[in-house]
C-alpha positions as CSV (number, residue, x, y, z in Angstrom):
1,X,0.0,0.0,0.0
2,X,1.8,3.2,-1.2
3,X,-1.2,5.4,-0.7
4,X,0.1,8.5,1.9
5,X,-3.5,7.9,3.6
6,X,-3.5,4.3,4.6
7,X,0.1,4.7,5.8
8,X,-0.9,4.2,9.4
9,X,-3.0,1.2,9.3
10,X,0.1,-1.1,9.7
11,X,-1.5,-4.4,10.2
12,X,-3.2,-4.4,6.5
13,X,0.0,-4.3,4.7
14,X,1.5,-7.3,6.2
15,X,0.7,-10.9,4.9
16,X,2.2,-12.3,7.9
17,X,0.0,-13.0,11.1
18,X,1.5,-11.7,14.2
19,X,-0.6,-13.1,16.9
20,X,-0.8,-11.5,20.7
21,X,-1.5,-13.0,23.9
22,X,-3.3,-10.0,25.2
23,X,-5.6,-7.0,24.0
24,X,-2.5,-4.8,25.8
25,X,-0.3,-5.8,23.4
26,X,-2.3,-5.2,20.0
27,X,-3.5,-1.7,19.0
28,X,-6.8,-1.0,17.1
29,X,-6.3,1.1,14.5
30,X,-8.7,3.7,12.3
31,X,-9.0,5.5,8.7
32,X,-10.4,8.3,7.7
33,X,-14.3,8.2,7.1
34,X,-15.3,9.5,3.7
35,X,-19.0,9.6,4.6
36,X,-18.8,12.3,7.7
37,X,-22.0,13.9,7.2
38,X,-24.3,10.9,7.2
39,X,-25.2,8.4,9.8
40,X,-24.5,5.1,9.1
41,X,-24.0,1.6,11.0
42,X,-21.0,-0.6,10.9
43,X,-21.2,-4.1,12.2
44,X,-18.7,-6.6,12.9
45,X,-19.8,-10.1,13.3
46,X,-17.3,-12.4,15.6
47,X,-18.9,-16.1,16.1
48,X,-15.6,-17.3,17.6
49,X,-14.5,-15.6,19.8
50,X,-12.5,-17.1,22.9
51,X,-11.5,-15.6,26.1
52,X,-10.1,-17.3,29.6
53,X,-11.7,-17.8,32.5
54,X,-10.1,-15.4,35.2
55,X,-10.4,-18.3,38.3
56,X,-9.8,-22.0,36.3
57,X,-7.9,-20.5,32.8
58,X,-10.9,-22.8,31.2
59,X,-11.4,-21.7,27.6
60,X,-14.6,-19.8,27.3
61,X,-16.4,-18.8,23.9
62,X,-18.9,-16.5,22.5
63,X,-20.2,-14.4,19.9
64,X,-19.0,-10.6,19.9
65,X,-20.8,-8.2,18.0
66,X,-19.4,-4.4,17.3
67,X,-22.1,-2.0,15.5
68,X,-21.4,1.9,15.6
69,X,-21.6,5.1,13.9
70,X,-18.6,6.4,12.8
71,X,-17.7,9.8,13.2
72,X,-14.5,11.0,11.9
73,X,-12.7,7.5,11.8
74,X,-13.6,4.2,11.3
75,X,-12.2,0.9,12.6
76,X,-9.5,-1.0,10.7
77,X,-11.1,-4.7,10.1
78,X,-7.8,-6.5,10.7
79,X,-6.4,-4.6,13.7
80,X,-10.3,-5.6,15.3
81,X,-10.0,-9.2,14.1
82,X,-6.1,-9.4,15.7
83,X,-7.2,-7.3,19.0
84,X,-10.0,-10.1,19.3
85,X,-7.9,-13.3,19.0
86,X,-5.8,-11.2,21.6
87,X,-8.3,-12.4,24.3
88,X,-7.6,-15.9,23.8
89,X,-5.0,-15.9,26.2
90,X,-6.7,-13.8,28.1
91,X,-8.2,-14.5,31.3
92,X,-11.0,-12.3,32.4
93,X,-14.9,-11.9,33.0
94,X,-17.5,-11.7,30.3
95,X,-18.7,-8.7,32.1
96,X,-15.0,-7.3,31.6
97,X,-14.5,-8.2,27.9
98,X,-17.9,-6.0,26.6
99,X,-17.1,-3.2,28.3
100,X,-13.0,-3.4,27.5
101,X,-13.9,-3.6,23.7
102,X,-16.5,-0.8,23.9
103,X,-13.9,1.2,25.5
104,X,-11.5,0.6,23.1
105,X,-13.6,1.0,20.3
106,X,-14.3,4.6,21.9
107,X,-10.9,5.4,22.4
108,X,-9.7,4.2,18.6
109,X,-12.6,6.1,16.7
110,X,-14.9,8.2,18.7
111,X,-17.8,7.1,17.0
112,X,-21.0,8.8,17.3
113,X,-22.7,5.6,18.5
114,X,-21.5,2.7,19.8
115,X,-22.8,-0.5,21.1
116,X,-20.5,-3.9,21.5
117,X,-22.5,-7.5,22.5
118,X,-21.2,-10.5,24.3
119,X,-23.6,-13.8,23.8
120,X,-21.4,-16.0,25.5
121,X,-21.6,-20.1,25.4
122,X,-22.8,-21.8,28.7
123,X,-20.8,-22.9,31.4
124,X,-22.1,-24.5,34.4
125,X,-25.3,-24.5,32.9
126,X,-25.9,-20.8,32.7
127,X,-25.4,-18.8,30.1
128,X,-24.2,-14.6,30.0
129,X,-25.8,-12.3,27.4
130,X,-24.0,-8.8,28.3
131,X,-24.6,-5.4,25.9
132,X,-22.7,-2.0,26.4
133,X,-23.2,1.1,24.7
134,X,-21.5,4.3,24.3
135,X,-23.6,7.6,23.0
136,X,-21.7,11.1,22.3
């Protein structure tokens, strides 16, 4: 990618994959929305997504979902896909995870509207369903 206004999404460029063992360690990054002056939603689907538990280290899985409204930046889809692989040597609460990404999210892009969903699988028999959202 020679074009000056991708030249900070850094993860797109390389064919390698660089996998992290935390969200710390990755960075999300953001371009430049063309669309400013309209409202519109982005969604990002993640049906695998895999975190660890923060008492046992058991693996445990869900489904993330990211929708927002981008403001002046949007999110990068590979820097989102590598900051959620990130978590799965992670060990922390559902509770913990929806709010982390929603707050990083925030912090990347400032979007207008923001809301990130955890539907995580059951363990122990009971199973979490946690939404956070983020308004300017």
């Amino acid at each position: 990618m020679s074009d000056e206004k991708f030249q900070d999404l850094t993860l797109l460029s390389k064919n390698e994959n660089c996998y992290f063992n935390s969200p710390d360690d990755t960075k999300l990054e953001s371009f430049e929305n063309k669309y400013v002056e309209r409202d519109y939603w982005i969604t990002f689907d993640c049906p695998e997504f895999t975190s660890l538990c923060p008492v046992t280290s058991q693996p445990d899985f869900g489904h993330i979902t990211v929708r927002y409204i981008p403001d002046e930046r949007c999110i990068e889809s590979k820097s989102l896909k590598m900051y959620l692989f990130a978590f799965r040597n992670h060990n922390t609460f559902h509770e913990e995870v929806v709010n982390r990404v929603l707050t990083d999210i925030v912090e990347a892009c400032d979007p207008r509207e923001a809301h990130v969903i955890g539907d995580f699988r059951p363990r122990g028999g009971i199973a979490l369903k946690i939404e956070a959202s983020h308004k300017k």
